[in-house]
C-alpha positions in Angstrom: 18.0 44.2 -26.1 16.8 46.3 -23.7 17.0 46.3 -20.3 13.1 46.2 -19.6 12.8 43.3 -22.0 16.1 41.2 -20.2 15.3 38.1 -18.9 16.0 39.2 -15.4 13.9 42.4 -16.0 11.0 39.6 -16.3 12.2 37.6 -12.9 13.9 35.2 -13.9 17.4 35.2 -12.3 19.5 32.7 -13.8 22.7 33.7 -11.8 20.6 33.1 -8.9 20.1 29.1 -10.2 23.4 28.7 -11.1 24.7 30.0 -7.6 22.2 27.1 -6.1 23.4 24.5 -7.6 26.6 25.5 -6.5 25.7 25.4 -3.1 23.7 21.7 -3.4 26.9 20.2 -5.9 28.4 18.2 -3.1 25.3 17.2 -1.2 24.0 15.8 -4.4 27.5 14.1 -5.6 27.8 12.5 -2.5 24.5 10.3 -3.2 26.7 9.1 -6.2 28.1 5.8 -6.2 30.3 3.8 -8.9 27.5 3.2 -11.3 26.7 6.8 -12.3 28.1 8.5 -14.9 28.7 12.4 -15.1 28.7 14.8 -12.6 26.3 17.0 -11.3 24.6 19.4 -14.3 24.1 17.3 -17.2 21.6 17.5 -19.3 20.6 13.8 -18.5 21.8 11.5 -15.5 22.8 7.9 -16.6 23.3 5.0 -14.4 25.3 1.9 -15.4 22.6 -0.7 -15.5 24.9 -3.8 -16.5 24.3 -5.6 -13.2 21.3 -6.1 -14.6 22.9 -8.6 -16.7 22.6 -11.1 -14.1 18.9 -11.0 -13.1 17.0 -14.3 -14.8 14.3 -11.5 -15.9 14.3 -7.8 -14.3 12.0 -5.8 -13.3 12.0 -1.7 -13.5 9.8 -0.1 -11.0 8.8 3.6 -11.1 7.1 6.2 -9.2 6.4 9.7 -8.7 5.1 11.3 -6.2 5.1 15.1 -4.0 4.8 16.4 -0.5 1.8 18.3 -0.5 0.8 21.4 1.2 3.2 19.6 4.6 5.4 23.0 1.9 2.9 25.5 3.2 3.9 24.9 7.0 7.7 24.5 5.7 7.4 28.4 3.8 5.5 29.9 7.1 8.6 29.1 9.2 11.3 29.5 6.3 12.4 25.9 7.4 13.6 24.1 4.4 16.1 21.3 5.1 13.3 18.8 6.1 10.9 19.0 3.3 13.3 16.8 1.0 12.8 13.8 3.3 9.6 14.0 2.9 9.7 14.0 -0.6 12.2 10.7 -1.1 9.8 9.1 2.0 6.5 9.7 -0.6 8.4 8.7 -3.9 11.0 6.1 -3.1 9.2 4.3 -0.5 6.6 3.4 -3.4 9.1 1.5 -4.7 9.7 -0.4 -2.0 6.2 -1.9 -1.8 7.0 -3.9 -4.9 10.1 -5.4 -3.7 11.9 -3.1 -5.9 15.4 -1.8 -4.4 15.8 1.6 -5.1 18.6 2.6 -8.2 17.9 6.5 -8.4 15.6 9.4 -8.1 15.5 12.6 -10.1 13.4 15.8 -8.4 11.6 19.1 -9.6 11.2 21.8 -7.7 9.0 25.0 -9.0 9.3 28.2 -7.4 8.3 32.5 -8.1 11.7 33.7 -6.9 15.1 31.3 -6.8 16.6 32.0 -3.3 19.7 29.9 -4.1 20.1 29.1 0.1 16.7 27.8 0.2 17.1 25.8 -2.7 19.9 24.4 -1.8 18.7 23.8 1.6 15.7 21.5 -0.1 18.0 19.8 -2.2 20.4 19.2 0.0 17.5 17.6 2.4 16.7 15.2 -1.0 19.9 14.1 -1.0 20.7 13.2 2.6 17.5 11.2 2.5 18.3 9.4 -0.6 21.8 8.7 0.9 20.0 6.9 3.7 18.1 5.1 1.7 21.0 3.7 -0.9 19.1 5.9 -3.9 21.3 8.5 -6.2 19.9 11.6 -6.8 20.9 11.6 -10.5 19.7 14.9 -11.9 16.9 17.5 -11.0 15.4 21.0 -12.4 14.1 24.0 -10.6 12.2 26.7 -12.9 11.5 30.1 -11.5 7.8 30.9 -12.2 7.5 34.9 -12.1 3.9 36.3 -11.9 2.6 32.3 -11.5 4.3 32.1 -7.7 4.9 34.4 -5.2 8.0 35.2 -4.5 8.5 32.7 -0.9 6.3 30.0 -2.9 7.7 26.9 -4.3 6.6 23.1 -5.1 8.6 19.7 -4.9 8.1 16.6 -7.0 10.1 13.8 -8.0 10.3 10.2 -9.5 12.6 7.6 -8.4 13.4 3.9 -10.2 14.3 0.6 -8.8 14.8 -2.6 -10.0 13.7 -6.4 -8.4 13.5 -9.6 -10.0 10.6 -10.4 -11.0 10.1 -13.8 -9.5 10.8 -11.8 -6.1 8.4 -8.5 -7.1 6.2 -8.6 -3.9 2.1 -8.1 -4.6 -1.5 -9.4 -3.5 -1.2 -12.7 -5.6 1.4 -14.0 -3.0 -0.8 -13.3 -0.3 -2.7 -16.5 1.1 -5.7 -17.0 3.7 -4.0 -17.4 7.8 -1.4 -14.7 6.5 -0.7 -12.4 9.5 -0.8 -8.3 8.7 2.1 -6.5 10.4 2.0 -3.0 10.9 5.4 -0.6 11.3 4.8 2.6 12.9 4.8 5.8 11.5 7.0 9.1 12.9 3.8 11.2 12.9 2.0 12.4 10.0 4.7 12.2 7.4 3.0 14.0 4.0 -0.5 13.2 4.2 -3.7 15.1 5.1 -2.3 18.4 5.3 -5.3 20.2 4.3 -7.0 19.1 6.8 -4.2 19.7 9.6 -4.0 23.2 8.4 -7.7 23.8 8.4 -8.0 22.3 11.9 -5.3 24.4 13.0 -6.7 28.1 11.0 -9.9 27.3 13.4 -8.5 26.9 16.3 -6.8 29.9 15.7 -3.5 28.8 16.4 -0.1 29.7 14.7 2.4 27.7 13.6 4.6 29.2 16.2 2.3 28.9 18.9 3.4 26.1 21.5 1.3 22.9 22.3 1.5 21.9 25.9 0.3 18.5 25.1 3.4 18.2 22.2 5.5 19.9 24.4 6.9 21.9 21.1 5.8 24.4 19.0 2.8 23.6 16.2 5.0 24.1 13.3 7.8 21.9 15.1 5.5 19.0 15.5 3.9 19.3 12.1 7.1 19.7 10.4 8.5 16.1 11.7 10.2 14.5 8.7 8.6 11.2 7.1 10.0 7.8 8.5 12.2 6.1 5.9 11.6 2.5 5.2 13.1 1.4 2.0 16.5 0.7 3.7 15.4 -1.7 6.3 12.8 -2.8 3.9 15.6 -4.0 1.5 17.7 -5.7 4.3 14.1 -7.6 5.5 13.8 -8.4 1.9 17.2 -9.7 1.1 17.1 -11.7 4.6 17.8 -15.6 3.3 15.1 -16.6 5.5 12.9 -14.1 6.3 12.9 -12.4 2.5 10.3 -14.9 1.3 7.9 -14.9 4.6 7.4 -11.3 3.1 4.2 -11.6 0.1 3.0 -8.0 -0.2 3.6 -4.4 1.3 1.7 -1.6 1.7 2.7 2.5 2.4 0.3 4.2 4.1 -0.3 7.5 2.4 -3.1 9.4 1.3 -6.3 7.2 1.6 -5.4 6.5 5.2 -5.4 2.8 6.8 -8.0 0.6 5.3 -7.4 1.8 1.9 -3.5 1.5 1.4 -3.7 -2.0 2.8 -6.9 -3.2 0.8 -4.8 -2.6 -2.5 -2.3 -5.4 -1.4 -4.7 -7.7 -0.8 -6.3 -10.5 -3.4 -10.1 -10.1 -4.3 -12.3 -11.9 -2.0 -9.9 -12.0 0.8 -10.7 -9.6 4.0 -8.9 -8.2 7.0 -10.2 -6.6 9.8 -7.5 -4.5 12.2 -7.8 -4.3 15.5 -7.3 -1.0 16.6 -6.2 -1.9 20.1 -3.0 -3.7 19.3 -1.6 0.3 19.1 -1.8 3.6 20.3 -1.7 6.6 18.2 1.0 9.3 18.5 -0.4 12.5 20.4 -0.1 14.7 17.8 -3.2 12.9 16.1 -5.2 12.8 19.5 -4.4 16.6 19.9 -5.7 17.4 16.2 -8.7 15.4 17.0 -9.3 17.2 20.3 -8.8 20.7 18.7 -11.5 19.8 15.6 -14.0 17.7 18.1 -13.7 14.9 15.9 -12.6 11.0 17.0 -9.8 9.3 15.6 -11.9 7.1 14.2 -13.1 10.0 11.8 -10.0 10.8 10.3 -8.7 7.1 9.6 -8.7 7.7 6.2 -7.3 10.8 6.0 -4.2 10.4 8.6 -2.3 7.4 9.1 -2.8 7.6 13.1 1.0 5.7 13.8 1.2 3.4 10.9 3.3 4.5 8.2 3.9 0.7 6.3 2.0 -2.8 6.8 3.7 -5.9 6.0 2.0 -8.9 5.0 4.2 -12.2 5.8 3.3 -15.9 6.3 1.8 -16.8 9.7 4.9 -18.9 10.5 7.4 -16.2 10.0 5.2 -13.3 11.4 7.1 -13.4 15.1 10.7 -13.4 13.4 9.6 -10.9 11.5 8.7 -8.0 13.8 11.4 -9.0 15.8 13.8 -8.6 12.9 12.3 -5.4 12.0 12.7 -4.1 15.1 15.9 -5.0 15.0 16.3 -2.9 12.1 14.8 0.2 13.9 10.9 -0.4 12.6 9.1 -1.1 15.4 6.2 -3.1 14.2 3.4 -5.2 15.9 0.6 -8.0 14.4 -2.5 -5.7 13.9 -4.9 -8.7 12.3 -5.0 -11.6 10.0 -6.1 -12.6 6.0 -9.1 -14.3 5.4 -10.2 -16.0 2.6 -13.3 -17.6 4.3 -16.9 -15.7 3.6 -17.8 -12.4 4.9 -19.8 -9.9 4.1 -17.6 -7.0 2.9 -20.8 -5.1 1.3 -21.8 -3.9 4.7 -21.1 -0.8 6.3 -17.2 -0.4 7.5 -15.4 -2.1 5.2 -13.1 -0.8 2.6 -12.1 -2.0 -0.8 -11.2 -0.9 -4.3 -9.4 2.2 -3.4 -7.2 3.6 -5.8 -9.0 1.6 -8.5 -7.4 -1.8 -7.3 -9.8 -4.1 -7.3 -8.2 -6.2 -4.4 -9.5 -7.5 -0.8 -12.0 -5.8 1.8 -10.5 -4.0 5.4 -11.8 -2.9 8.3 -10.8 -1.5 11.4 -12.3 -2.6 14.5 -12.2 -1.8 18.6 -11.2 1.1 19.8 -7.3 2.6 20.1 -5.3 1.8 23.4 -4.7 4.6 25.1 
């Protein structure tokens, strides 16, 4: 063959992926406990599922999930080492929100030119996050897409799989009228609404490098703050011998912003409405709203505005709660309360059937603290 007609003469450099994986081999062993089998580089990852054996019925739970175009402010700084967390935050805090505890997570990462430093700076990223949150990283792929990606452009995905009992699996049925709504903040924007953050930004005419008085860092520092982790405490809340049960559904609040994320853990016919003035939102959402001349009420489904989870937990337990999951570094707060009684839900405000869920009815109401 040829040299014109090599694979490397086409840009594919698979010395280049081999050297990565190289560099990301211990990183990713070190997410490895006793139940997985092989090393890093198989052709499949297994995981000894014979614990199993002692669940009455269990559950698998599955989800998949990427970061977004959060990658696009990541490439413009050549900052890599972050953008994993984000991606374990979107896919393997999904799981959570089912009661699931999380087994192990596989990721895929697409890219025009394999820079074996920055891949292994993204996977190494996936793997400290899924260390943190008691997940192995049990296999992975990154393809090199010549003349479909630019050379500095790549993509992240992944899928993750727990496992709960299904007696324990957490979901709107369990929820019941006086239960209180807890909300867990969020570390800033985590993954969602990027579009709009980087359109805000391209009017303003600012630069990722540009610094933001009010932030007191640089735009791309602020925008690059990694997702908050919450399956690990989430686990410990939901494993707590009294407080586990208190816990009936949860919700991650991702793209479709507030109302929306909760309203899919709620039962049909039941309403919440959240008052807005039991928090205030981090600055860099007041700042965004500032630069675009909108309000923060505007972009509440869109941005998450400080709440990255809500818990839903009998009224009894709600106090315990919060204080426990503070205790577990989630600082949380009682935002509103479930209703079963009749409402109105078909007037103007109200959100439901997001997603395609045909679950309760939520609205926000008052305005912010300051």
């Amino acid at each position: 063959m040829s040299a014109n007609s090599s694979y490397a003469a086409a840009g594919v450099d698979t010395a280049a992926g081999d050297l990565a994986v190289e560099l990301m081999k211990e990183a990713v062993a070190n997410t490895h406990g006793p139940n997985v089998l092989g090393g890093v580089g198989g052709f499949a990852g297994l995981y000894d599922l014979s614990f199993a054996k002692d669940y009455a019925r269990p559950l698998l739970a599955t989800s998949t999930d990427g970061v977004g175009t959060k990658i696009a402010i990541a490439q413009a700084l050549d900052i890599h080492d972050t953008i994993g967390q984000d991606l374990v935050g979107m896919v393997v805090d999904d799981i959570v929100v089912v009661g699931a505890t999380p087994l192990f997570m596989t990721d895929y990462i697409a890219c025009g030119k394999v820079v074996p430093d920055r891949i292994a700076a993204i996977v190494t990223g996936i793997a400290r996050a899924c260390a943190e949150t008691g997940t192995a990283l049990v296999g992975g792929e990154t393809a090199e897409h010549p003349g479909l990606m630019g050379v500095d452009d790549y993509d992240v995905a992944g899928a993750a799989v727990g496992v709960v009992e299904a007696d324990r699996a957490l979901g709107a049925e369990r929820v019941q009228d006086g239960d209180v709504v807890v909300a867990i903040e969020s570390s800033g924007l985590h993954s969602n609404g990027y579009s709009l953050v980087r359109h805000v930004l391209a009017n303003a005419k600012l630069s990722y490098t540009d610094a933001s008085a009010d932030l007191g860092t640089t735009w791309g520092e602020a925008l690059l703050e990694p997702t908050r982790l919450y399956s690990g405490p989430l686990v410990r809340l939901l494993a707590h011998d009294t407080l586990g049960t208190a816990v009936h559904s949860l919700s991650h609040v991702t793209g479709g912003g507030i109302a929306a994320n909760l309203a899919r853990v709620l039962p049909r016919g039941s309403w919440v409405e959240v008052d807005r003035s039991t928090w205030s939102p981090q600055p860099v959402f007041r700042v965004l709203n500032d630069l675009a001349g909108t309000t923060l009420e505007s972009t509440e489904g869109t941005w998450n505005l400080g709440v990255g989870f809500f818990a839903v937990v009998s009224a009894d337990a709600a106090a315990s709660v919060i204080a426990e999951l503070g205790t577990l570094g989630l600082p949380a707060w009682q935002v509103g309360t479930v209703s079963t009684g009749a409402r109105d839900v078909e007037a103007s405000g109200w959100e439901q059937g997001a997603k395609g869920v045909d679950g309760g009815a939520v609205r926000l109401v008052g305005s912010y603290a300051g």
